[in-house]
N, C-alpha and C positions, 0 to 999 in steps of 0.2 A: 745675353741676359746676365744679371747678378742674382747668384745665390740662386738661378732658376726662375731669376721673376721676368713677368713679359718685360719687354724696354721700347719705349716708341722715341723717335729720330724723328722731330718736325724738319721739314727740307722745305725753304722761304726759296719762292721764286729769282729773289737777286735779281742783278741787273746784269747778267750775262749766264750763258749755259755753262752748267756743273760738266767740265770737261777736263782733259788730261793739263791745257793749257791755264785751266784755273786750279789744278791742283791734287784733282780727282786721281785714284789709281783704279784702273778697270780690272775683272769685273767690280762692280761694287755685291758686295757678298751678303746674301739676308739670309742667316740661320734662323733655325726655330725660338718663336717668345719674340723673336725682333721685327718691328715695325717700320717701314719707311713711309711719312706720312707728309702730304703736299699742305702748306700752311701757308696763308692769307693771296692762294695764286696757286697757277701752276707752276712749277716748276721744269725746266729743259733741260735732260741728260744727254749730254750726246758723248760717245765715245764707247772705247771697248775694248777688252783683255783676255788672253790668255784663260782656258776653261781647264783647271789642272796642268798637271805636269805632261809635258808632250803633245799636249791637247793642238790638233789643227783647229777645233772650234773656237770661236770669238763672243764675247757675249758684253752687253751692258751692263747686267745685273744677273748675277749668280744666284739662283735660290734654294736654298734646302729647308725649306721652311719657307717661316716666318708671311710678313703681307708687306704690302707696296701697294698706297693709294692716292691716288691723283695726281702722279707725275708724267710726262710726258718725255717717253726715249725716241731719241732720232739717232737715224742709222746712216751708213752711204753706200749702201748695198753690195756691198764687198762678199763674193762668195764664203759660206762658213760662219756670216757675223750675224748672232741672234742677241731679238729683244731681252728676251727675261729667257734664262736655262733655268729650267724647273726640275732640280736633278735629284730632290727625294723629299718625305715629307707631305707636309700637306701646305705648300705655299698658297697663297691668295693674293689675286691681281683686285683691285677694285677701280674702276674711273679711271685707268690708265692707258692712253692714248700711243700708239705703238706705230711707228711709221720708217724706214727707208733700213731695214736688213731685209737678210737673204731670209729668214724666218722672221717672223716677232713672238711668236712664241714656242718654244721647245720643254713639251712635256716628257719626260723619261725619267730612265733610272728606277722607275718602281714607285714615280712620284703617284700624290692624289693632289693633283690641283682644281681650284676653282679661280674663276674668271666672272667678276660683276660688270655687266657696265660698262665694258674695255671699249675700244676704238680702235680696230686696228685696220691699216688701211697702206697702200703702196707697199705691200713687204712683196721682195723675191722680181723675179723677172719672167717673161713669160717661157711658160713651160718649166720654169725652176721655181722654188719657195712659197714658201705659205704666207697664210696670216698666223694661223695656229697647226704645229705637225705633233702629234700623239705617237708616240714609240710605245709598242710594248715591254712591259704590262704594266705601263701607267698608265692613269686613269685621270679624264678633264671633264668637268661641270660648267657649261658656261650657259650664263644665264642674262638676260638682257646683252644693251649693244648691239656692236655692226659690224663685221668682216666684208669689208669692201674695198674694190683694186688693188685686190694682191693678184696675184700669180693662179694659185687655187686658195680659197678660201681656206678651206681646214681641211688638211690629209691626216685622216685615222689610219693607224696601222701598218706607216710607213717601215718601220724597221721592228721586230721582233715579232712576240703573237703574243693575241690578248690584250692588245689596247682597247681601250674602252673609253668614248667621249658621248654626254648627254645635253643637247642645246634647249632652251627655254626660253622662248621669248627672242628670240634673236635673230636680225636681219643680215642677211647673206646676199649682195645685188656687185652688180659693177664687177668682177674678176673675172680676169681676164682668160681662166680654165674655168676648172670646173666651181659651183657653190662647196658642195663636199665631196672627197672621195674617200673611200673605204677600203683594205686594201687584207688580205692574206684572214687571216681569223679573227681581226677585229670584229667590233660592234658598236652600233651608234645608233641612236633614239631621239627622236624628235618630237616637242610639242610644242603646239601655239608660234611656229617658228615659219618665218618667212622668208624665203627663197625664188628669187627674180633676179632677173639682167645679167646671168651670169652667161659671159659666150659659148662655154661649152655645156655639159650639160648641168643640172640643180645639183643632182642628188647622185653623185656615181658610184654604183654597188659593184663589186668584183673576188674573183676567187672566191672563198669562205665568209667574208663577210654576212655579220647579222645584221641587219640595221630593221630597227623598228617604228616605223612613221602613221604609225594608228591615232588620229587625233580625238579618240572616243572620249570624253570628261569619262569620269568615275558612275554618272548618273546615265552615261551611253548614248549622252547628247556630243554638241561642235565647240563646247567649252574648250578645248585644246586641238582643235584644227592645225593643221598647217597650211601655207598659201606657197604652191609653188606652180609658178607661171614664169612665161616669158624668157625663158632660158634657152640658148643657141639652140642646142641640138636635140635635147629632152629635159623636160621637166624632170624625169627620176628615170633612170637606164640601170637595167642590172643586169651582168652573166655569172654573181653567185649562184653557188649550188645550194643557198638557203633562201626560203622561201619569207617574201616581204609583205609586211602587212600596213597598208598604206591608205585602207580603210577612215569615215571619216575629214578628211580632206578635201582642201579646193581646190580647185583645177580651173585652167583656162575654160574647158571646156566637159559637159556632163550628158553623160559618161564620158571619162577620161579619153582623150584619141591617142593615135597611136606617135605623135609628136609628145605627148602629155608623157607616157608611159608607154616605156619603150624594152620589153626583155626576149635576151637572144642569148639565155643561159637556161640551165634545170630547173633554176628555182623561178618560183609562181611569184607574179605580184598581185594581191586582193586588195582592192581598191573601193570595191565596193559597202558599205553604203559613201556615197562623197557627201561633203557642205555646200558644193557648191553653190545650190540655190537654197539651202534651205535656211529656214525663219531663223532671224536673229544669231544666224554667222556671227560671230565675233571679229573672225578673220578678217586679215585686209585683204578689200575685193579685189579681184584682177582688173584691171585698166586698160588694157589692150595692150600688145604687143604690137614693135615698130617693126 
């Protein structure tokens, strides 16, 4: 920025991808006040740099700050190479479609990022990489969008304690692990969020994890349901030692079976009241499972 003022970067689609070979130096770096904004098209970044001195991580786009909206980063899935490093700050992803690294997105450092709208799809390999991995104790808002055929969808609480990730509106299907997993004293909250197709299981709770998936609106009706069906192994699996409120919700099946809601730890899952049938669901209905 100058003098502290915001600065927006319009990025024109071109007629070739923003790469090392047109000119680009990786990561490309969005401090706070700065904008990278997709003009008349999208835009293709593809390539990746060095994340600090020493750094074994790779990244397309460095963030400590600032926002990035409507470009589209392509990776070649190279162990170590992330979408967007979210490494402090309050960055902001908007419409940004995120495909072929080992992560596409890395929250850390203490960051608060939000996520509108993204697309993120083919990151990581299986049993390695995310679509979005949360380190504590930073903190991710993603709201609309899709996480589909990564590795796992979104791991909370991969490295540190006290991550913290909140989904709204947002479809999780097709990965090839889990839709989420949750992982040491994270926490993660779901509403009006849809979760199907994933081969392992939806929702995976472990150790200390909080995860709060109660889709009661404010009025105590299915305004913010969740819809989790059709998932490999379980719908929601927990052997946290805290107890999940999952209440609210749709299920394949009502009352929830033991395929649906699956716990073999201390902590309780309450599930009960579900949406499943009830009037004027919002949720997307379950469709049957193949």
């Amino acid at each position: 920025s100058v003098l502290g003022a915001p600065v927006e970067i319009f990025v024109h689609p071109g007629t070739q991808a923003y790469s090392a070979a047109s000119g680009e130096r990786f990561p490309l770096l969005v401090p706070p006040q700065v904008s990278l904004v997709a003009q008349g098209g999208v835009p293709l970044v593809r390539g990746s740099g060095a994340v600090g001195n020493g750094s074994n991580d790779l990244a397309a786009i460095a963030a400590e700050g600032g926002r990035v909206a409507g470009l589209e980063l392509s990776g070649d899935g190279v162990d170590e190479i992330i979408g967007v490093d979210c490494l402090g700050g309050t960055p902001a992803l908007d419409a940004v479609e995120i495909h072929g690294f080992e992560i596409g997105v890395a929250v850390r450092g203490g960051s608060a990022a939000s996520l509108t709208d993204c697309d993120l799809h083919d990151n990581g390999d299986p049993g390695d990489g995310a679509g979005v991995e949360v380190e504590g104790p930073a903190t991710a808002a993603i709201a609309g969008g899709r996480l589909h055929e990564n590795a796992t969808g979104a791991l909370i609480g991969a490295l540190g304690d006290g991550a913290q990730a909140a989904f709204t509106g947002v479809e999780l299907d097709g990965n090839t692990g889990d839709g989420i997993e949750c992982r040491g004293t994270a926490s993660v909250r779901l509403r009006a969020t849809y979760v199907h197709g994933n081969a392992m299981v939806g929702v995976d709770v472990h150790d200390g994890c909080a995860a709060d998936l109660s889709g009661a609106a404010p009025d105590g009706g299915c305004g913010d349901a969740n819809t989790l069906v059709c998932n490999g192994i379980a719908d929601l699996a927990t052997t946290s030692t805290v107890a999940i409120a999952a209440d609210h919700d749709d299920w394949a099946s009502d009352p929830p079976s033991g395929h649906d809601v699956a716990v073999s730890g201390p902590g309780a899952a309450s599930v009960l009241p579900t949406c499943t049938l009830a009037p004027g669901n919002p949720a997307p209905p379950p469709t049957g499972c193949p």
